[in-house]
LUMKOLVEX-571010 format. One record per residue (C-alpha): x, y, z. Coordinates in steps of 0.5 Angstrom, whole numbers, plus 500, padded with zeros to 3 digits. Example, Ala and Ser with C-alpha at 12.3 -4.5 7.8 and 13.67 -1.06 7.14 Angstrom:
BEGIN
+-----+-----+-----+
|  xx |  yy |  zz |
+-----+-----+-----+
| 525 | 491 | 516 |
| 527 | 498 | 514 |
+-----+-----+-----+
***
This chain:
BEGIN
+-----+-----+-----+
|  xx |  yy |  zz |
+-----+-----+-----+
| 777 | 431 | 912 |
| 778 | 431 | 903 |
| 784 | 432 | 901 |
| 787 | 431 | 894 |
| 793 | 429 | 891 |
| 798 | 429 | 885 |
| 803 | 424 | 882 |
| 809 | 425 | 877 |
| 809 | 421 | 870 |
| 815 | 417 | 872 |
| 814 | 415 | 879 |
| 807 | 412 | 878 |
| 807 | 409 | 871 |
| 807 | 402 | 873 |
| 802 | 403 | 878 |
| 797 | 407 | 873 |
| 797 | 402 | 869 |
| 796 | 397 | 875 |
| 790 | 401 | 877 |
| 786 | 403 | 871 |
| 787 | 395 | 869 |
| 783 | 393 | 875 |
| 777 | 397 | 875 |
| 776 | 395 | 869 |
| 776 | 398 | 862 |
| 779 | 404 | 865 |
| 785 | 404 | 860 |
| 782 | 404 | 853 |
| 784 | 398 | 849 |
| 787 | 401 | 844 |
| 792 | 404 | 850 |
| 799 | 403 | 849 |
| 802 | 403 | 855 |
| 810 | 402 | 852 |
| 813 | 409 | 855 |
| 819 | 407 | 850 |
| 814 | 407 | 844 |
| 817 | 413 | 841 |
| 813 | 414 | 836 |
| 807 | 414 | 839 |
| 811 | 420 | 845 |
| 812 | 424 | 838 |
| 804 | 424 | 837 |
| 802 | 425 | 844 |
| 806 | 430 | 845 |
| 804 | 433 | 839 |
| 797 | 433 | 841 |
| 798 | 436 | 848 |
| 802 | 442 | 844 |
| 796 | 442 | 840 |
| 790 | 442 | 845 |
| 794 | 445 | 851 |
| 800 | 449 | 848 |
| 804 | 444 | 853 |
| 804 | 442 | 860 |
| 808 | 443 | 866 |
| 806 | 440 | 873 |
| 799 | 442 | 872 |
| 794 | 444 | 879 |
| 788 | 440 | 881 |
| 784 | 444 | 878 |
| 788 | 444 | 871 |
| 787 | 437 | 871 |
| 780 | 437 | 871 |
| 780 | 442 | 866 |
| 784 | 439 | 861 |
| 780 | 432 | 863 |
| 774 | 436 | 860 |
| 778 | 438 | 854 |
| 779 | 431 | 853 |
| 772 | 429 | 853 |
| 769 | 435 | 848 |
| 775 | 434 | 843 |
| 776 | 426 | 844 |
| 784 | 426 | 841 |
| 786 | 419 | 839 |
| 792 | 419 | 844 |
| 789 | 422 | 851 |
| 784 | 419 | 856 |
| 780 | 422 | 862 |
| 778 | 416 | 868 |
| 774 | 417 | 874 |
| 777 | 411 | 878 |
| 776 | 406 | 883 |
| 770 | 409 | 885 |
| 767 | 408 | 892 |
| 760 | 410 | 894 |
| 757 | 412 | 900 |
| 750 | 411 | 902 |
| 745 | 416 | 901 |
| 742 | 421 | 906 |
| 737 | 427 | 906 |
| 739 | 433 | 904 |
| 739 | 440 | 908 |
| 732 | 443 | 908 |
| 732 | 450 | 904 |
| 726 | 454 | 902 |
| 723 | 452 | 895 |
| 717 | 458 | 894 |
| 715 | 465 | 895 |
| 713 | 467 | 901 |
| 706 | 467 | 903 |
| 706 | 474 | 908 |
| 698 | 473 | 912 |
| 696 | 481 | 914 |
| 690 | 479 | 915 |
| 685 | 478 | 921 |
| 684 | 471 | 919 |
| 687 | 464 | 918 |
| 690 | 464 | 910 |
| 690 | 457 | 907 |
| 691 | 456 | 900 |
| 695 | 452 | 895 |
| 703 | 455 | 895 |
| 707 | 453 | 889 |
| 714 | 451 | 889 |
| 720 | 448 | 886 |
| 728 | 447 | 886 |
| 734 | 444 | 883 |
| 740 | 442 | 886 |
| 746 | 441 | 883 |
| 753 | 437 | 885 |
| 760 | 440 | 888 |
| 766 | 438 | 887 |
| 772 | 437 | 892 |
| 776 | 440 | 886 |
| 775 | 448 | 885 |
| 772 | 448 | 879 |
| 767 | 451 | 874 |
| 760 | 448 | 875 |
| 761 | 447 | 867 |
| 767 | 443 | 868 |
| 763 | 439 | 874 |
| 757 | 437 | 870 |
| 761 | 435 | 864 |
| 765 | 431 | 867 |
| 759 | 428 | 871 |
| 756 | 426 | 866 |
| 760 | 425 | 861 |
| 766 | 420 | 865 |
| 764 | 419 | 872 |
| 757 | 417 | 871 |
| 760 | 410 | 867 |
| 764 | 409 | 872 |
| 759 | 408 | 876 |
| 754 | 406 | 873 |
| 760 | 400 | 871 |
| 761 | 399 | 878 |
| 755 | 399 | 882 |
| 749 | 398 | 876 |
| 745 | 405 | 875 |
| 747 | 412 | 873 |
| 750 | 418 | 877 |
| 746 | 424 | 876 |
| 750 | 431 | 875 |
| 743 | 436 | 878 |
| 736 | 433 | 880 |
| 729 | 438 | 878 |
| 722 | 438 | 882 |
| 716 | 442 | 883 |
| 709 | 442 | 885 |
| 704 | 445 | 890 |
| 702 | 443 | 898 |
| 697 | 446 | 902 |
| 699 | 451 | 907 |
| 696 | 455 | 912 |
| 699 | 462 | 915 |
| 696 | 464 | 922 |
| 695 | 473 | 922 |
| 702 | 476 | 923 |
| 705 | 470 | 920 |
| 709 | 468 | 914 |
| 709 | 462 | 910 |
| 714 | 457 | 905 |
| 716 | 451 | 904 |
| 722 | 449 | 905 |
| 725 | 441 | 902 |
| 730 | 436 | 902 |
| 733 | 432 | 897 |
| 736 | 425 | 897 |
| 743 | 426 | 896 |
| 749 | 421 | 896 |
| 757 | 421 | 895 |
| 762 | 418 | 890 |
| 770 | 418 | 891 |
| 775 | 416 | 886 |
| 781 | 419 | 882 |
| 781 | 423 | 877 |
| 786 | 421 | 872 |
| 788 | 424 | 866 |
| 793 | 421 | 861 |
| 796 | 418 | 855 |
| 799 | 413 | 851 |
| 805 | 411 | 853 |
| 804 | 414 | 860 |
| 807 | 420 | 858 |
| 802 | 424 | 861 |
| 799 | 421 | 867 |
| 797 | 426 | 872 |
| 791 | 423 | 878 |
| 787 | 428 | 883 |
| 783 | 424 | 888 |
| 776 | 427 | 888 |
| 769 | 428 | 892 |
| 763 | 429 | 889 |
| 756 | 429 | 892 |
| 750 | 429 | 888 |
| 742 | 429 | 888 |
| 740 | 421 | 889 |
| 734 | 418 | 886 |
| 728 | 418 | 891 |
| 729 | 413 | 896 |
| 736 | 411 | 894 |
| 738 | 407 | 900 |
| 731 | 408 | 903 |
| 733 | 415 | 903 |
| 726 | 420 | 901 |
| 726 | 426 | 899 |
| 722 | 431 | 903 |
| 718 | 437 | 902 |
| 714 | 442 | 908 |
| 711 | 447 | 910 |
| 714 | 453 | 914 |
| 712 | 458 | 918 |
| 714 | 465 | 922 |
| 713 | 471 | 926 |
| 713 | 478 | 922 |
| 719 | 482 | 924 |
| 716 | 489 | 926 |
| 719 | 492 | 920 |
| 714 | 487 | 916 |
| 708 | 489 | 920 |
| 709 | 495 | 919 |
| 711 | 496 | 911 |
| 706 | 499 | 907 |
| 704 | 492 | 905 |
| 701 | 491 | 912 |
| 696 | 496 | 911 |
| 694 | 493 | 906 |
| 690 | 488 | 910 |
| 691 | 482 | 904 |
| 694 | 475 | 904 |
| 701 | 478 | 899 |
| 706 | 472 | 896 |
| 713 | 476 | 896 |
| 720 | 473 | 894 |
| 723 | 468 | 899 |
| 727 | 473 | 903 |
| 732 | 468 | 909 |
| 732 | 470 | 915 |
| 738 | 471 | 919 |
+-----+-----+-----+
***
């Protein structure tokens, strides 16, 4: 099950400060973690007014939103974190077609080359936009993992190429293929200074793995079907050709 939940500033600033200290770097040196620094409320709250117009019990989503914000501003008194992330091992992927299709209405095998390609992206347990996703990724979860576990997380993966394949008389071909996929969770933790602002989201991420993450390898193959009888009967089939046509799924 996933699940996501929020903590108040007063009751968890003790434990934000004990958690981001244990994983290491998450609170910025320059951090003051004093709650009673009155100086430093005065400017932190000024910066939210300026960059947000004020928070008040902000939703999952918001948190993620403001957390971007924070990375593309870079403000002198706000942080965004990804912590304690935990990252399972890698697996393969859904199938899903990648190329045109390939329709045979000829009366003889057709064997050729079919192009294809495919980029799979990342989902996120936080409902947000996939921007917001992909510049957290990028910009404050990979470090963390990459702190924690030695490589970099990868917010999209791209590939293509072509393979061989044959489509029997009154058959339609494709490729479909798999990608190598593996999943982070951690917490979102958006806060300040003085902690106060201290606002945490735990969160899912699944993204594309490199080829053979956990000996886990990416996967491309040829498919095949029978025609339905209104392609048999479409205009193309009298034809008598070998047609590429876009993907169409079948129900």
């Amino acid at each position: 099950m996933i699940w996501s939940r929020r903590y108040g500033v007063r009751a968890l600033a003790a434990l934000a400060v004990t958690t981001a200290a244990a994983v290491g770097g998450t609170l910025p040196a320059s951090a003051d973690t004093n709650p009673g620094n009155s100086d430093v409320n005065a400017e932190v709250k000024a910066e939210v007014k300026k960059l947000f117009g004020g928070i008040d019990h902000p939703s999952d989503a918001q948190i993620l939103d403001y957390c971007q914000k924070v990375v593309t501003d870079k403000p002198d008194h706000l942080y965004c974190t990804f912590d304690n992330p935990v990252v399972d091992k890698a697996y393969l992927g859904n199938y899903h077609p990648a190329s045109d299709d390939l329709y045979n209405y000829t009366s003889s095998d057709a064997t050729q080359q079919l192009n294809w390609s495919d980029t799979v992206g990342s989902t996120n347990t936080v409902e947000v936009s996939a921007s917001v996703t992909a510049t957290l990724i990028d910009k404050v979860l990979s470090a963390s993992v990459s702190a924690k576990y030695g490589y970099t997380w990868s917010n999209s993966h791209s590939e293509g190429g072509s393979i061989g394949i044959t489509v029997k008389p009154g058959e339609v071909g494709w490729i479909d293929r798999a990608q190598a996929m593996h999943k982070v969770t951690g917490t979102w933790h958006f806060y300040s200074d003085g902690l106060v602002i201290n606002e945490q989201v735990k969160g899912t991420i699944v993204s594309p793995a490199d080829n053979g993450t956990d000996g886990v390898r990416n996967a491309v193959v040829a498919k095949t079907r029978k025609m339905t009888a209104n392609e048999k009967g479409s205009s193309d089939a009298r034809l008598g050709k070998v047609l590429t046509k876009p993907h169409v799924s079948q129900g």
